[in-house]
N, CA, C and O of each residue as an XYZ file, in Angstrom:
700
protein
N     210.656      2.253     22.618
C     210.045      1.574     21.485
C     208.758      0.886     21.938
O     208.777      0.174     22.941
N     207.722      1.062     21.283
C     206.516      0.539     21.519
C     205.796     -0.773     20.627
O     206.088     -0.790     19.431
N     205.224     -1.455     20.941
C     204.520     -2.142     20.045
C     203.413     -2.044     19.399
O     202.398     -1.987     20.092
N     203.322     -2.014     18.496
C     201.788     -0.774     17.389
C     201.253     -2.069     16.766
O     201.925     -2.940     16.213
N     199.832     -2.042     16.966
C     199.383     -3.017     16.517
C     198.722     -2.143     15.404
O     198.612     -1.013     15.878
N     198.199     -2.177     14.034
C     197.052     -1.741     13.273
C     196.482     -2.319     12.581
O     197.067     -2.457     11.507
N     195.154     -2.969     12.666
C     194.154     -4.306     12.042
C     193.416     -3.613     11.984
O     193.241     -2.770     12.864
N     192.548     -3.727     10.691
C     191.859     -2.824      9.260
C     191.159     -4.187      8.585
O     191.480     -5.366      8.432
N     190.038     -3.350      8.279
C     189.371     -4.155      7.452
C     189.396     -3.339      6.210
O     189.074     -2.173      6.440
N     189.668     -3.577      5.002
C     189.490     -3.413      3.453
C     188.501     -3.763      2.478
O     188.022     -4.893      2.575
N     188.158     -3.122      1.687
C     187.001     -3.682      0.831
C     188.205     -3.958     -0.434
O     188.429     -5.125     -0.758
N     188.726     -3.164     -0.911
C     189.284     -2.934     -2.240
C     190.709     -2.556     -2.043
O     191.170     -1.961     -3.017
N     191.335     -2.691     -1.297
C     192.863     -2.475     -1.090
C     193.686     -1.199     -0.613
O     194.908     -1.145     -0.475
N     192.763     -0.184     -0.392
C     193.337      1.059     -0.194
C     193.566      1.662      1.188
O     194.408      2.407      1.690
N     192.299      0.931      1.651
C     193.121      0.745      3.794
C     194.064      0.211      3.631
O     195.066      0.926      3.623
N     194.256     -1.262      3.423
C     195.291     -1.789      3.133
C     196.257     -1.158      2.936
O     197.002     -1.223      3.914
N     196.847     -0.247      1.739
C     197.359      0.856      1.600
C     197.852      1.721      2.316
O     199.054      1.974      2.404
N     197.152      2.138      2.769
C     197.110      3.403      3.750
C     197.694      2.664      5.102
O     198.482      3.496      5.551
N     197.704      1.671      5.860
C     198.076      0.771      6.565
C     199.422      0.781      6.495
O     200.049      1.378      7.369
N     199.959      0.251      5.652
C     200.982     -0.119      4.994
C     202.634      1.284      4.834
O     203.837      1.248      5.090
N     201.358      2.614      4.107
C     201.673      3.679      4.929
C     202.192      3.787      5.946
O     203.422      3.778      6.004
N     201.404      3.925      7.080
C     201.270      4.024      8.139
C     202.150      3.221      9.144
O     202.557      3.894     10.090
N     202.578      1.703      9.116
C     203.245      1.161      9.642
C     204.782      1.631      9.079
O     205.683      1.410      9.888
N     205.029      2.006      8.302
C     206.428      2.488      7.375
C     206.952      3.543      8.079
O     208.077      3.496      8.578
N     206.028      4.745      8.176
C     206.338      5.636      8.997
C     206.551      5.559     10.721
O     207.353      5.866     11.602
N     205.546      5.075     10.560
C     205.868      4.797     12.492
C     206.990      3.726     12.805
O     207.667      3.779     13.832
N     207.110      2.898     11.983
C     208.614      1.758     12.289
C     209.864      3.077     12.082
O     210.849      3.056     12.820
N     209.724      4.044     11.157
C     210.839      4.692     10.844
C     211.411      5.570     12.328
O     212.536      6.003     12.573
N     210.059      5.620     13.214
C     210.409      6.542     14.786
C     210.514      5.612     15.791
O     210.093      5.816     16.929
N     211.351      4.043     15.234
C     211.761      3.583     15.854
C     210.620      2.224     16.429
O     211.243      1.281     16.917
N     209.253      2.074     16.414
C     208.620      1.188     16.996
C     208.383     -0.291     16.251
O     208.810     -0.670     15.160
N     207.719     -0.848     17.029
C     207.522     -2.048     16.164
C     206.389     -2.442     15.973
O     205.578     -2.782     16.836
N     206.200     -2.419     14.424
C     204.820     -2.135     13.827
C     204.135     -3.707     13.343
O     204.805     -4.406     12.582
N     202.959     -4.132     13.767
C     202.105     -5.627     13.104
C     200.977     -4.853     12.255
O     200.353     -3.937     12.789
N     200.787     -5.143     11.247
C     199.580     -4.791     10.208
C     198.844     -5.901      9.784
O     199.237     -6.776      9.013
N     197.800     -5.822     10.306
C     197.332     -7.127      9.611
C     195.280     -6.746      9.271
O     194.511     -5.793      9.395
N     195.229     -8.068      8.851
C     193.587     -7.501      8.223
C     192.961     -8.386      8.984
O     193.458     -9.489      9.210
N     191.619     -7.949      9.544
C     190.623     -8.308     10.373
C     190.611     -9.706     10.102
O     190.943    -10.551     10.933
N     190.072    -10.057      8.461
C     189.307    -10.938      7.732
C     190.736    -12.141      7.326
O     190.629    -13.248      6.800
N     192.189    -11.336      7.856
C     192.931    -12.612      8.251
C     193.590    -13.154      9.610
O     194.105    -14.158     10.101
N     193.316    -12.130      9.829
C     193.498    -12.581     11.772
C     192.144    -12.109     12.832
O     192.210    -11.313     13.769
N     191.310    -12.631     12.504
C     190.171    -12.381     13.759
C     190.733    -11.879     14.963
O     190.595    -10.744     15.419
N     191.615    -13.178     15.611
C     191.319    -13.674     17.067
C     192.867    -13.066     17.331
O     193.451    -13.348     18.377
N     193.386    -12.353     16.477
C     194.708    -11.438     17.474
C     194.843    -11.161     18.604
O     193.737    -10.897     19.075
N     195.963    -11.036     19.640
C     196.294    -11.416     20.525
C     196.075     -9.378     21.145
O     197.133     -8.779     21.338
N     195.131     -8.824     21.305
C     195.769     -7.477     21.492
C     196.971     -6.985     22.834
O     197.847     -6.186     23.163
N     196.284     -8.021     23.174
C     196.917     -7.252     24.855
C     198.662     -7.523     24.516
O     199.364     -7.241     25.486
N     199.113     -7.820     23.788
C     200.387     -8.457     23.549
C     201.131     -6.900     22.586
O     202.249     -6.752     22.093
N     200.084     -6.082     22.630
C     200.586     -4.532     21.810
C     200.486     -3.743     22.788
O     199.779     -3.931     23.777
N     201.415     -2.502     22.509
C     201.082     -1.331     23.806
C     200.156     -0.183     22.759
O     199.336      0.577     23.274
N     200.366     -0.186     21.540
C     199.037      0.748     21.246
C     198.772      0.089     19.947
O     199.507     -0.539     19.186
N     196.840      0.577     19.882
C     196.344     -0.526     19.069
C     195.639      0.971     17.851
O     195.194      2.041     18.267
N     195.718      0.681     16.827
C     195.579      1.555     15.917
C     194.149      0.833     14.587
O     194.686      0.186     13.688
N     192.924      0.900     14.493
C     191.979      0.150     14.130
C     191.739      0.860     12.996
O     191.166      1.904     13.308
N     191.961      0.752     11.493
C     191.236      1.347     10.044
C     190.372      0.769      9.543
O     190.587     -0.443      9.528
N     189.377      1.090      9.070
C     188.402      0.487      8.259
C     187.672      1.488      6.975
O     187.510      2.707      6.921
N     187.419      0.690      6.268
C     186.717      1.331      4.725
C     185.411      1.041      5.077
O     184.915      0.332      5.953
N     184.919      1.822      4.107
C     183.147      1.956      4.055
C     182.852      1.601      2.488
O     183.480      1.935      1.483
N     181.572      0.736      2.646
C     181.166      0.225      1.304
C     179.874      0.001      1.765
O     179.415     -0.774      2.604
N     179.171      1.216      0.716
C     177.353      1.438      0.909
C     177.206      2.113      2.537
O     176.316      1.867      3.352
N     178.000      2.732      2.644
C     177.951      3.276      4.030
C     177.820      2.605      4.875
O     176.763      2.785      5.479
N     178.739      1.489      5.419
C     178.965      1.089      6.564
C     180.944      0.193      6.719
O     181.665     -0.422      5.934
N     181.018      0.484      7.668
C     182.143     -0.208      7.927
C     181.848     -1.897      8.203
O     180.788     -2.524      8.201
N     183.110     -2.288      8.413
C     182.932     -3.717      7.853
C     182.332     -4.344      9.789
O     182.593     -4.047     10.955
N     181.646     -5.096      9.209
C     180.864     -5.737     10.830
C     181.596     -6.809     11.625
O     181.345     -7.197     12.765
N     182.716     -7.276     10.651
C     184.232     -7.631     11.559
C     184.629     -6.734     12.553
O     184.716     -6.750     13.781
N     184.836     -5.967     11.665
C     185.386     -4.390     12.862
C     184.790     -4.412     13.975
O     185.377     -4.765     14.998
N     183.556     -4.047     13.963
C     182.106     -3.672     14.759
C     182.819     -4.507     15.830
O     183.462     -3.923     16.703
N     182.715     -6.182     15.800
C     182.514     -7.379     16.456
C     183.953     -7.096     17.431
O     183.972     -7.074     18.662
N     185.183     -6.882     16.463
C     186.431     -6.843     17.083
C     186.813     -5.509     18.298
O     187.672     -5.577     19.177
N     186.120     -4.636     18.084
C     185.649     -3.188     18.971
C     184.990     -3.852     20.390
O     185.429     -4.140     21.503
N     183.895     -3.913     19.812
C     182.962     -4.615     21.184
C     183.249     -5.808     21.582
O     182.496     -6.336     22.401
N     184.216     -6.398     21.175
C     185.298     -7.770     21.961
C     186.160     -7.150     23.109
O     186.160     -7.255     24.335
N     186.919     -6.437     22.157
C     188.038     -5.852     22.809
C     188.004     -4.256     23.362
O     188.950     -3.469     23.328
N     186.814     -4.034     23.816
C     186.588     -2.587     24.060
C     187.311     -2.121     25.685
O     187.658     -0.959     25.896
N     187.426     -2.995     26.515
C     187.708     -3.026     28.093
C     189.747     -2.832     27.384
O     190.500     -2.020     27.922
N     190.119     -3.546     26.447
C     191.237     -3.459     26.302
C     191.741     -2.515     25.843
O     192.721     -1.937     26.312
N     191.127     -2.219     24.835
C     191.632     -0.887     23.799
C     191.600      0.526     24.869
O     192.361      1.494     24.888
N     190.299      0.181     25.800
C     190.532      1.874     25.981
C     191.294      1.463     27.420
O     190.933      2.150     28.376
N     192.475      0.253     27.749
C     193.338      0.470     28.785
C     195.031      0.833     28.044
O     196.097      0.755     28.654
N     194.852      1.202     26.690
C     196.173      1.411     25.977
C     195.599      2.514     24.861
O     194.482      2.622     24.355
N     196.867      3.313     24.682
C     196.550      4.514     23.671
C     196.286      3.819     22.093
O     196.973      3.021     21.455
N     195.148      4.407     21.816
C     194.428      4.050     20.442
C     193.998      4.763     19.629
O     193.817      5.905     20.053
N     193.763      4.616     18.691
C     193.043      5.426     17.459
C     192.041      4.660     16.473
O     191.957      3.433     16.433
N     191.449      5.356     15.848
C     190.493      4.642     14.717
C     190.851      5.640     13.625
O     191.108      6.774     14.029
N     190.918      5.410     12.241
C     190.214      5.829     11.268
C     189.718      5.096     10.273
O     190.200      4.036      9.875
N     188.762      5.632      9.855
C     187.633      5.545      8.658
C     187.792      6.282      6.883
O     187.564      7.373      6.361
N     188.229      5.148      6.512
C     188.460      5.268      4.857
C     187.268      5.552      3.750
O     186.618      4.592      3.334
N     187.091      6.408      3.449
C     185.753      6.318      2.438
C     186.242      7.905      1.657
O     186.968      8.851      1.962
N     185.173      7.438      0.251
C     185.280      8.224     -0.941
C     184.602      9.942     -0.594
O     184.949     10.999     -1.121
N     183.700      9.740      0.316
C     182.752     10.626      0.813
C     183.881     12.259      1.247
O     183.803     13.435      0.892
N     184.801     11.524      2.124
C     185.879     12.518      2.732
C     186.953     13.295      1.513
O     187.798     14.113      1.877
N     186.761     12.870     -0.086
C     187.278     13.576     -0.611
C     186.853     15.283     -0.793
O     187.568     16.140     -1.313
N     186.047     15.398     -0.446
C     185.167     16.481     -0.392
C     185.549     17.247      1.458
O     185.396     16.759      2.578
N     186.005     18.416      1.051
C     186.799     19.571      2.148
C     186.236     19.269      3.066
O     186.825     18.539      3.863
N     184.516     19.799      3.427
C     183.802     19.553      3.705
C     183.438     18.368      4.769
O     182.889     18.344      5.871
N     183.860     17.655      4.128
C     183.787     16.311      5.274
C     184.813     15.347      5.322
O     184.626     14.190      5.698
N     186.142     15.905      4.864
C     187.441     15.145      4.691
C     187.699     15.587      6.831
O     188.688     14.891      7.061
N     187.437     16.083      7.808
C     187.295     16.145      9.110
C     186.531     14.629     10.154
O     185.471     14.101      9.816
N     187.067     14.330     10.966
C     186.279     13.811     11.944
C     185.030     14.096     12.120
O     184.085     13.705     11.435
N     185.013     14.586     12.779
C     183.902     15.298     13.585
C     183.189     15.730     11.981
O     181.992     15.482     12.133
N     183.347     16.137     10.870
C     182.454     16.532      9.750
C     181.751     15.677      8.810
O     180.737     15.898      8.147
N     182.590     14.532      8.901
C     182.405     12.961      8.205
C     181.041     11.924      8.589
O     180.941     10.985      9.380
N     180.327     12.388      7.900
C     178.742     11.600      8.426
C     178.977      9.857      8.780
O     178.400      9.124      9.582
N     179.606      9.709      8.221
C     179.718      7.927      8.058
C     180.845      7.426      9.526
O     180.748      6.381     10.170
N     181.591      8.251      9.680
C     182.624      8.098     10.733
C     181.798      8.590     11.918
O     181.835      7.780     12.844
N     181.093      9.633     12.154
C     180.118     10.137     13.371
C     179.128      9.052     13.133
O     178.636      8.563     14.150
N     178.883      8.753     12.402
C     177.397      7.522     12.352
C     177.710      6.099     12.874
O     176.934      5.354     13.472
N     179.058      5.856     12.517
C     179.719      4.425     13.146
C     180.275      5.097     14.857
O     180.247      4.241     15.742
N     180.628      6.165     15.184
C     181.156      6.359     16.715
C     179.549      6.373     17.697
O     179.285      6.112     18.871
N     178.984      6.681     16.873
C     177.146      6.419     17.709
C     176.807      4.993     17.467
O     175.788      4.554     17.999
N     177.508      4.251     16.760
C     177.046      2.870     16.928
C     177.679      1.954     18.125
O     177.120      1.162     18.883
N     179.343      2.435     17.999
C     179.998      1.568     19.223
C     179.913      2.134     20.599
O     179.293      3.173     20.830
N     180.632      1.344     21.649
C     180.975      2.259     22.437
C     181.890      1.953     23.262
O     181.924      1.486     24.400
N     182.919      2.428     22.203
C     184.195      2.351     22.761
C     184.358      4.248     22.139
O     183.535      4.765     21.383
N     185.631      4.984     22.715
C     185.926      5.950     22.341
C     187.369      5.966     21.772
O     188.414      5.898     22.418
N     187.205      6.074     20.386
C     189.114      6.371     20.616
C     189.443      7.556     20.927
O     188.662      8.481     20.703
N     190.969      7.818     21.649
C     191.027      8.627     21.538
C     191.654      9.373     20.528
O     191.513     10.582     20.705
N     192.380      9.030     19.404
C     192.490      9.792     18.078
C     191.732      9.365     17.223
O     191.340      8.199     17.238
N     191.377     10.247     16.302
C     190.631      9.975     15.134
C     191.088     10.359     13.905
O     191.852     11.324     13.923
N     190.802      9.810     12.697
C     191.450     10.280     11.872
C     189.977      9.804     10.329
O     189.120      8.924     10.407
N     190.190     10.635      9.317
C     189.471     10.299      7.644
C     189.880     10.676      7.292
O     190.251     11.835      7.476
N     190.230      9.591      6.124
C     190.999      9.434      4.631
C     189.973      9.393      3.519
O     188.930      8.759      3.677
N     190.229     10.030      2.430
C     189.470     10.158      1.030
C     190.603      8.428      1.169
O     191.584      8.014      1.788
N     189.410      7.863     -0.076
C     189.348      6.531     -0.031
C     190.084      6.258     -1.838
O     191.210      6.729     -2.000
N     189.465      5.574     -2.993
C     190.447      5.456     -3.966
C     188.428      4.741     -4.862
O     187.477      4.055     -4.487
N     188.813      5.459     -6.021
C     187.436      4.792     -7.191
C     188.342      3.898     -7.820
O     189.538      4.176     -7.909
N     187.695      2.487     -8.413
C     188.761      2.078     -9.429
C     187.265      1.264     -9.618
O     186.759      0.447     -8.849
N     186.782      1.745    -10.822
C     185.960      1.260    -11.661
C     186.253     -0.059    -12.245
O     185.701     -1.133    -12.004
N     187.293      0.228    -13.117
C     187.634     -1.229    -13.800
C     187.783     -2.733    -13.027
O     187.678     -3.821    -13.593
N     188.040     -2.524    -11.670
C     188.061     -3.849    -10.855
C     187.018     -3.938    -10.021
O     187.072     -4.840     -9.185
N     185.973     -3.154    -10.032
C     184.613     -3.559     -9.533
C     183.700     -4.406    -10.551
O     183.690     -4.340    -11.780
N     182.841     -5.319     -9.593
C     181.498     -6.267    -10.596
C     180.803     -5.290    -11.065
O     180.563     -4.191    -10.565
N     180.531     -5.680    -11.918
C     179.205     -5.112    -12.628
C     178.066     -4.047    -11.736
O     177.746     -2.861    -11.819
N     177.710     -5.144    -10.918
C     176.470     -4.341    -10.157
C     177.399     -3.014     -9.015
O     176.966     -1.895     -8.740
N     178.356     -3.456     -8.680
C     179.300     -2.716     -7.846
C     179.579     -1.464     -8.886
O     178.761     -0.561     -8.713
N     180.311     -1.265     -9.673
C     180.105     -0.008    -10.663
C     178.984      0.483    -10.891
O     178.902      1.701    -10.735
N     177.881     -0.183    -11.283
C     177.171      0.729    -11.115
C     176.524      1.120    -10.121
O     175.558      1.798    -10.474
N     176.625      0.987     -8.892
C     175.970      1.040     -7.854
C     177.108      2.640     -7.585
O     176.499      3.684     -7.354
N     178.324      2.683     -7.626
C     179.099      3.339     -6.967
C     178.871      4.391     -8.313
O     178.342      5.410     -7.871
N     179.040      4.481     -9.498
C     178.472      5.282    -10.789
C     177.544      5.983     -9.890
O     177.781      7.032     -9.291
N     176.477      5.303     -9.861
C     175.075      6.132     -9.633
C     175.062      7.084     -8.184
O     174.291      8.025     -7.992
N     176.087      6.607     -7.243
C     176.264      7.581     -5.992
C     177.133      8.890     -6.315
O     176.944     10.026     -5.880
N     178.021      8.491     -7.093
C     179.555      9.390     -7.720
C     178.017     10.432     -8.224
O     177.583     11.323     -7.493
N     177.455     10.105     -9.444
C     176.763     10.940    -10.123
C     175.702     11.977     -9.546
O     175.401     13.001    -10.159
N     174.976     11.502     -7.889
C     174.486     12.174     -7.316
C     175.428     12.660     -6.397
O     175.019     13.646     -5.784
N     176.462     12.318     -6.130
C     177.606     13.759     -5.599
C     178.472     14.311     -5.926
O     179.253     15.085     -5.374
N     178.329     13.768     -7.254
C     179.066     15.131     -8.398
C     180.705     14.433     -8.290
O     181.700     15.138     -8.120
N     180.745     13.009     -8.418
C     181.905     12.761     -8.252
C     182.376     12.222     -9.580
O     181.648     12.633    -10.484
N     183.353     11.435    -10.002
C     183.611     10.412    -11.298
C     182.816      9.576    -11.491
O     182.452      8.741    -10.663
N     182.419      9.691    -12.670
C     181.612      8.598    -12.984
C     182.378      7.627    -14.449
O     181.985      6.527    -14.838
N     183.010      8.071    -14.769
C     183.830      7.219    -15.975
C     183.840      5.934    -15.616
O     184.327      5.697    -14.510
N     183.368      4.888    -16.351
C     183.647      3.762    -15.998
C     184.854      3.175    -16.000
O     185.112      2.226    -15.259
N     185.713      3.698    -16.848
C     187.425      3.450    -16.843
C     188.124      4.225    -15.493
O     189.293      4.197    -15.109
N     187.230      4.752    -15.068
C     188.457      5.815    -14.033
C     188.589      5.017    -12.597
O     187.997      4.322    -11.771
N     189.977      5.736    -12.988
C     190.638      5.004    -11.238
C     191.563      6.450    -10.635
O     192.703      6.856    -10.857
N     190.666      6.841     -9.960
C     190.844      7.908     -8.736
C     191.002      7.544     -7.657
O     190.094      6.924     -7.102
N     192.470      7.868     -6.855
C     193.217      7.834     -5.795
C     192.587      9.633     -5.035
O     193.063     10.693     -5.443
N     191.773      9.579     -4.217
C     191.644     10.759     -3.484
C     192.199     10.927     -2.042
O     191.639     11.668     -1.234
N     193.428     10.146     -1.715
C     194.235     10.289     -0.430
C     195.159     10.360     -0.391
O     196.150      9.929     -0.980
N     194.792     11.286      0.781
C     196.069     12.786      1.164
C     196.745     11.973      1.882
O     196.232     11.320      2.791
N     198.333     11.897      1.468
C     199.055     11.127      1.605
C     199.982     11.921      2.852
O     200.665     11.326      3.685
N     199.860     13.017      2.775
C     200.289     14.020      3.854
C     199.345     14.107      5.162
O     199.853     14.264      6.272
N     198.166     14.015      5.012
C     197.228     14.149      5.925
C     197.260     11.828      6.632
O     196.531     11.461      7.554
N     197.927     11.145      6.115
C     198.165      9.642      6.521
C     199.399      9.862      7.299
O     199.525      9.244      8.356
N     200.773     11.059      6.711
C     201.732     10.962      7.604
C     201.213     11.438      8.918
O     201.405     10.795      9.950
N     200.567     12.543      8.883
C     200.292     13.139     10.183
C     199.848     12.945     11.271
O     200.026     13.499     12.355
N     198.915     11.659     10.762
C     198.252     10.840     11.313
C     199.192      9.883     11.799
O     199.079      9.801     13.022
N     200.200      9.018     11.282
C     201.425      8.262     11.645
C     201.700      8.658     12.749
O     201.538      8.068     13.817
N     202.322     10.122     12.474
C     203.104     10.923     13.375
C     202.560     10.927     14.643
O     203.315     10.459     15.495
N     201.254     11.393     15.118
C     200.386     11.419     16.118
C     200.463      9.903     16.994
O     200.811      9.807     18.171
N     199.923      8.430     15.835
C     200.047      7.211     16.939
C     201.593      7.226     17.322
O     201.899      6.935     18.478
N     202.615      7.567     16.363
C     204.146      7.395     16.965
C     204.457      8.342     17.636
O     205.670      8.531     17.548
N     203.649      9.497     18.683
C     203.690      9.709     19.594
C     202.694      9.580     20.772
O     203.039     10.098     21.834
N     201.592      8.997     20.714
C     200.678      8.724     21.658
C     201.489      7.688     22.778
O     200.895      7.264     23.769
């Protein structure tokens, strides 16, 4: 039995989510799972986990700069225990760049740090119009509309592969 740490930063609840996921399954192969969010535990204790599992969402194309800070804190640590990252965004609903290595925003943040994980993982992320501000709908409207995505202002689209989150489980509950 191992100790799994996974601290995520969220914009809108669906890392969160997916987190939540994720710790469910891997407690079920027996380990012992902490989930928690960047923006409520900064200063977590890592070294006190044997593998550290890091999610984050993208909003306006970038991940959250908590993250960033908590990476390049703890970078000497993470890469002395088996780890992973993935990257949540709307972008990966699309075949195309639902991949690592194919995902512009996830390759654009691994050229920013430099730490390496060694698993990687992207999740299609979740639209929910109705609980965004004003300027936030339309900001996310007007991107949806130049990539051919939803633009309904009522719509709330879940685009994650909930099969492609187990698999991902599966992988840290065997690293």
């Amino acid at each position: 039995m191992s100790k799994v740490l996974i601290i995520y930063s969220t914009t809108d609840g669906q890392t969160r989510k997916i987190c939540h996921r994720l710790q469910q399954l891997i407690e079920q192969q027996g380990h012992q799972v902490t989930a928690v969010s960047i923006q409520e535990e900064p200063e977590i204790d890592v070294a006190a986990f044997d593998k550290i599992v890091i999610g984050a969402s993208i909003r306006y194309g970038k991940h959250s700069p908590q993250i960033v800070s908590f990476i390049e804190k703890n970078r000497q640590l993470l890469e002395s225990k088996p780890n992973a990252f993935f990257s949540v965004n709307v972008v990966a609903r699309k075949a195309e760049k639902s991949k690592p290595e194919q995902n512009p925003y996830l390759q654009k943040f691994l050229k920013r740090i430099s730490w390496k994980p060694r698993e990687l993982a992207v999740f299609a992320g979740k639209i929910d119009y109705p609980s965004y501000s004003f300027i936030d709908r339309f900001m996310i409207r007007l991107i949806m509309w130049m990539t051919k995505g939803p633009t309904d202002p009522n719509a709330i689209v879940e685009f994650t592969d909930w099969e492609q989150v187990d698999s991902f489980g599966r992988i840290v509950s065997d690293m």
